[in-house]
N, C-alpha and C positions, 0 to 999 in steps of 0.2 A: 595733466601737466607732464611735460617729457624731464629726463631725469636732466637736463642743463638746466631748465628755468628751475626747478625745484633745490637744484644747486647754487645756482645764482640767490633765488632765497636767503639761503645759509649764508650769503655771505662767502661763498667760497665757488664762485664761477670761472670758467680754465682763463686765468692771464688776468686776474684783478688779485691785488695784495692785498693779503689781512691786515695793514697799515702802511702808509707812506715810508719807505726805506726797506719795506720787507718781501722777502720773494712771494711769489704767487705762487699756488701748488695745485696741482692737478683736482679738480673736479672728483667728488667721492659719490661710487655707483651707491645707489638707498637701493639698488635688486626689490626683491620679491617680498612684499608684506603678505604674511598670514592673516587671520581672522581678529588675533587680538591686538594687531595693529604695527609689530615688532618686524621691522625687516630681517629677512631670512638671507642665509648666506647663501649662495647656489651647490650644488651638491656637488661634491666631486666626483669627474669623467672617472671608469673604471678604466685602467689599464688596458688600453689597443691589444688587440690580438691580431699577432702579423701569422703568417705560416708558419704552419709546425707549430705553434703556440698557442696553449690550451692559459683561459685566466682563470687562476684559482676560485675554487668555489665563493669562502670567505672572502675574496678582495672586495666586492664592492660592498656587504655588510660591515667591512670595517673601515673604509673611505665614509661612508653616510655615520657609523657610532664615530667617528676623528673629527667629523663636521656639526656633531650636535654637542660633544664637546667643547669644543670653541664655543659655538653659542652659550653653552652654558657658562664657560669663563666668563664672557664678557657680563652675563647677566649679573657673576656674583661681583663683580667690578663696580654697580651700582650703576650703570649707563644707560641714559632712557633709549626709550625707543627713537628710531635714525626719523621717523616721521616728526618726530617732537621737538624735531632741533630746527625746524621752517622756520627762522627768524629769528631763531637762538644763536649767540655767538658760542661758538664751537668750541672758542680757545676757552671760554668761563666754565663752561659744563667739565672740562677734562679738568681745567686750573680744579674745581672741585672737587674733583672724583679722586684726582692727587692728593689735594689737602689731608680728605679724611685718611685717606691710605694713609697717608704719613704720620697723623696724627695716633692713629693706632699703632702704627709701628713706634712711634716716640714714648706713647704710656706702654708698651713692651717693657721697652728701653728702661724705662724708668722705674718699674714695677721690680725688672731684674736686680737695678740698684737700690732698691728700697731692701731689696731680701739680702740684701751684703752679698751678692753673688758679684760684684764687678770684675769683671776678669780685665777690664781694657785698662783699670789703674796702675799697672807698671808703665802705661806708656808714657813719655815726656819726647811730646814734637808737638809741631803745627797738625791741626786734625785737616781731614781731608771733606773740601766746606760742599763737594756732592754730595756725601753720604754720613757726615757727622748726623746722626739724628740726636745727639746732648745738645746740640744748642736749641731750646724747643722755643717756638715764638712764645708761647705761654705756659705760664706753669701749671701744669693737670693737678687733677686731687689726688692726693698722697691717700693709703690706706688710712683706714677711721683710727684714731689715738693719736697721729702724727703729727705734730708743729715744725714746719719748714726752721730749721735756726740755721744762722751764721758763726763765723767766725771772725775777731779781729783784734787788731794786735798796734798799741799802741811806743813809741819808745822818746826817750827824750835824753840827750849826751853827746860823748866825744863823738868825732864822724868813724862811722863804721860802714864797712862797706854793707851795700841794702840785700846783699844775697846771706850777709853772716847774721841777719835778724829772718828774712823771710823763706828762704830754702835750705842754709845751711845746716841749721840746728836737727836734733835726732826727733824732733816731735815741731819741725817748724808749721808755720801758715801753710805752708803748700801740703805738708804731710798730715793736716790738721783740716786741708780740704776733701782729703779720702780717708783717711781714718781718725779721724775725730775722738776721744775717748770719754767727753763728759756734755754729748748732747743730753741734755735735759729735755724732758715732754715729747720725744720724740725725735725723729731726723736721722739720717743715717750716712750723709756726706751732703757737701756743700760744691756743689757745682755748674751751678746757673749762673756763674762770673764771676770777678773779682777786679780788687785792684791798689792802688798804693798811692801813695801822695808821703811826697817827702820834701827837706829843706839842702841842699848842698852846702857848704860851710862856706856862711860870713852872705848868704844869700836871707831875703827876707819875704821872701815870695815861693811859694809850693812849685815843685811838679806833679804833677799828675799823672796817674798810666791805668787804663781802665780797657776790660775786654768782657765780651759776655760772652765765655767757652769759659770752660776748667781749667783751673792754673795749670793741671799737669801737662795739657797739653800746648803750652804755650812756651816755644822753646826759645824764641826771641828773648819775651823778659827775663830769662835765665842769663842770658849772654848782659844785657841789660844792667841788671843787679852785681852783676859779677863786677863791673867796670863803674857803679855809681857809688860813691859815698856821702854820707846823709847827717844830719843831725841833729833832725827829729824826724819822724814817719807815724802816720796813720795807714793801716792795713786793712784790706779785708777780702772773704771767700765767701762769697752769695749762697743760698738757697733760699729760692723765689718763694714768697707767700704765693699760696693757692691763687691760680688766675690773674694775678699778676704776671706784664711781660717780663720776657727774657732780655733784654738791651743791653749795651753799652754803657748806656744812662743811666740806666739802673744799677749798674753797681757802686758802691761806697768805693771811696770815699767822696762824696759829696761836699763842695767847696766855692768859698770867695773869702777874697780878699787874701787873710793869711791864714783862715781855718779852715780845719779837715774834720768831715762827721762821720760818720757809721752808726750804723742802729743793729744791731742784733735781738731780733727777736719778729714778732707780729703786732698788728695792731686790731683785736679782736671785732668781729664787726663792721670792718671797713666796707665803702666807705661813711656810709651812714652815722655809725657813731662816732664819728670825730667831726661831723658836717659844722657843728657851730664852731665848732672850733674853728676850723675853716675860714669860716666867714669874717672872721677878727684881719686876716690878712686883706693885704692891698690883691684888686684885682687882678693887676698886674704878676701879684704873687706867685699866685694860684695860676695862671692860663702859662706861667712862663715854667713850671716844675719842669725837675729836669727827667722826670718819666711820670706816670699814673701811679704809684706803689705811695702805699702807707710813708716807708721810709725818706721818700721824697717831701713830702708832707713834716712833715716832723722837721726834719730841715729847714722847711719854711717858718717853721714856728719858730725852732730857734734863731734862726736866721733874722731874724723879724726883732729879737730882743737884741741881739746886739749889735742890729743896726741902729735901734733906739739908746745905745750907752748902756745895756744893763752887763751888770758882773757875769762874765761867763758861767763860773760857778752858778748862781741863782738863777740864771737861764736855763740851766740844762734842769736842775731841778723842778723848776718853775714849771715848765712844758711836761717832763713827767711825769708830775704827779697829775695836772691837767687830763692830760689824756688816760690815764689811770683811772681816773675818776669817769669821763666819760666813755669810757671803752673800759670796764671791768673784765679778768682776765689775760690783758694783753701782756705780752712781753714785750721788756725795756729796758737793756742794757746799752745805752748809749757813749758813744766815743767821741769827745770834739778835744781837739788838739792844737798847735800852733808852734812856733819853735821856742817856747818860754813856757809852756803850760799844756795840760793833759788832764780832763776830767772825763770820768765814766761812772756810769749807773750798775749795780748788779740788783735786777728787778726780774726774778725769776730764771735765771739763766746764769752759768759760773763766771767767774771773774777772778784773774790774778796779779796778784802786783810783784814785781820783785824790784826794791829801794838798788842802789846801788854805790860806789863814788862816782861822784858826781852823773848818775844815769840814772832812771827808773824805765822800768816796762811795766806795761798793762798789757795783758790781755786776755782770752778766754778762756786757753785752757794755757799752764806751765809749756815754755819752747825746749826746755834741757829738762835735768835733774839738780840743778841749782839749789841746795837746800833754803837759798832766800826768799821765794818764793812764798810769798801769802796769800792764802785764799780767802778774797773779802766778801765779809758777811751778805749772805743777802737783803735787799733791799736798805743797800745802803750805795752812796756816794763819793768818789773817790777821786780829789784834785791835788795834781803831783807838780813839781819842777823840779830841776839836775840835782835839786839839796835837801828838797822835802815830801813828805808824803803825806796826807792829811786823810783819815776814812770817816766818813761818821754817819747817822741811821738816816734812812730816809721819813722811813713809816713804820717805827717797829711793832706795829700795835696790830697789822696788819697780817691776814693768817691765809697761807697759799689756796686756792681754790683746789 
């Protein structure tokens, strides 16, 4: 077979496009196969010798080692051999020889920020979306001991501007997405996304703003926050449960109507041991999530009770302990909110409340040095409004694994 038809094979013959709208590219030589089947690349010509021009001894011993080099790059590249692509789409074999590369390069990445080495957390801008390797499509495995945790931060009071709750403060949500101070079980920064849902005043309906990159580098929502004022907000700063994607959709806060959720923590086991649970929701439930993640899930659960009229309160409970029970281990500190009310879970993981006139804050770890600041008990429940604070036990009978 001459090398046009064996290129035409490929799918890649001189003056046909690798798809409707897309240029055509020149026909690639497959040269000289060896024995084990690998095309060889042709040697390179030594250096012409004109008159009066002697060619060094070593030139063409090191034109042939500069050419088996190459071959050998490509080999450790992972690229089969050029005869093995006869009816292989070209562009899929490299899409995958990319993928893993990148995939390696991304648990680099991420291995570095597991050892608190982050050197690129001072930055605050837009990342640059060729070479950000933090936005990872899926979250790799974390060293053994590690539990991915988040962070969020709930508020309810006068309109404040949304930068003087989530960036302002010396320990805010953004600075609490790179150094964190009271990850429990693990985790070492929270930056597989984030995002905010808030009320503007005399409004009754949320906005939302959700990105799957690192707050730090998102320099829009700075501008954003700076300019919005709120009066109530639910927060939050991702890190992905294991193998769970990276999305948009996947980050909290998760919403309808007028409530905003967050979940901080894991759901042990997913997703298997929460399957019956599952199954209690409408089909529709379930196919329409707003990602694959434990936390989308839980969502639905809740979501599900107070569509049926149950008390907020005893929903969020209700679904807690449930999955508690069928997923042993899990973490569960849940955040659902609205512009009248704020309840959260501390189920293995920190939680803070600080009362205020007429305001309260929730969230996971203290935003200042406020000495109002309460750290509620674990495994226990906490539903606030502008005038009240209520805590009480969930399970106290119940002893940490």
């Amino acid at each position: 077979m001459g090398r046009k038809a064996a290129a035409d094979r490929a799918g890649m013959g001189e003056g046909r496009p690798l798809r409707p709208g897309h240029r055509s590219i020149p026909p690639i030589s497959l040269g000289r196969r060896g024995s084990d089947g690998r095309a060889r690349q042709p040697r390179p010509a030594p250096p012409a010798a004109g008159p009066g021009r002697r060619v060094p001894a070593g030139a063409v011993a090191a034109g042939r080692a500069a050419a088996g080099r190459r071959r050998v790059g490509v080999a450790r590249l992972g690229l089969p051999a050029l005869s093995r692509l006869q009816g292989v789409p070209v562009q899929g074999v490299l899409r995958g020889v990319l993928r893993r590369g990148l995939q390696d390069a991304a648990g680099r990445v991420v291995r570095h920020r597991q050892g608190g080495r982050a050197r690129h957390l001072p930055q605050l801008g837009p990342p640059d979306p060729a070479a950000d390797l933090r936005r990872l499509p899926v979250r790799p495995r974390p060293p053994a001991g590690l539990t991915p945790v988040c962070r969020h931060l709930g508020y309810l009071g006068p309109a404040v501007p949304l930068a003087d709750l989530l960036l302002a403060p010396p320990h805010s949500l953004l600075r609490q997405s790179y150094a964190p101070q009271d990850m429990r079980h693990g985790g070492t920064i929270n930056a597989d996304g984030f995002g905010a849902g808030w009320f503007a005043p005399g409004e009754k309906a949320p906005v939302r703003y959700r990105r799957a990159v690192p707050m730090w580098t998102d320099s829009g929502f700075a501008s954003l926050a700076a300019a919005t004022r709120a009066t109530a907000v639910v927060a939050a700063a991702r890190s992905a449960t294991v193998g769970m994607p990276v999305v948009e959709t996947a980050s909290a806060p998760f919403a309808e109507g007028s409530w905003l959720f967050s979940h901080n923590g894991v759901v042990r086991g997913w997703p298997d041991s929460v399957s019956l649970l599952a199954q209690r929701l409408p089909v529709t439930d379930l196919i329409t999530l707003d990602a694959p993640t434990d936390a989308a899930l839980l969502w639905a659960l809740v979501r599900h009770r107070l569509r049926a009229g149950q008390d907020p309160v005893d929903a969020i409970e209700a679904v807690m302990l449930e999955v508690a029970a069928a997923a042993p281990d899990s973490r569960l500190n849940l955040l659902l909110g609205n512009d009248e009310l704020l309840v959260a879970t501390a189920w293995w993981h920190s939680l803070w409340v600080r009362p205020g006139p007429g305001a309260v804050t929730v969230a996971s770890e203290p935003i200042d040095d406020d000495p109002a600041w309460v750290a509620v008990p674990d495994h226990s429940i906490v539903f606030a409004s502008k005038t009240t604070v209520d805590i009480r036990p969930l399970d106290p009978g119940r002893q940490e694994p």
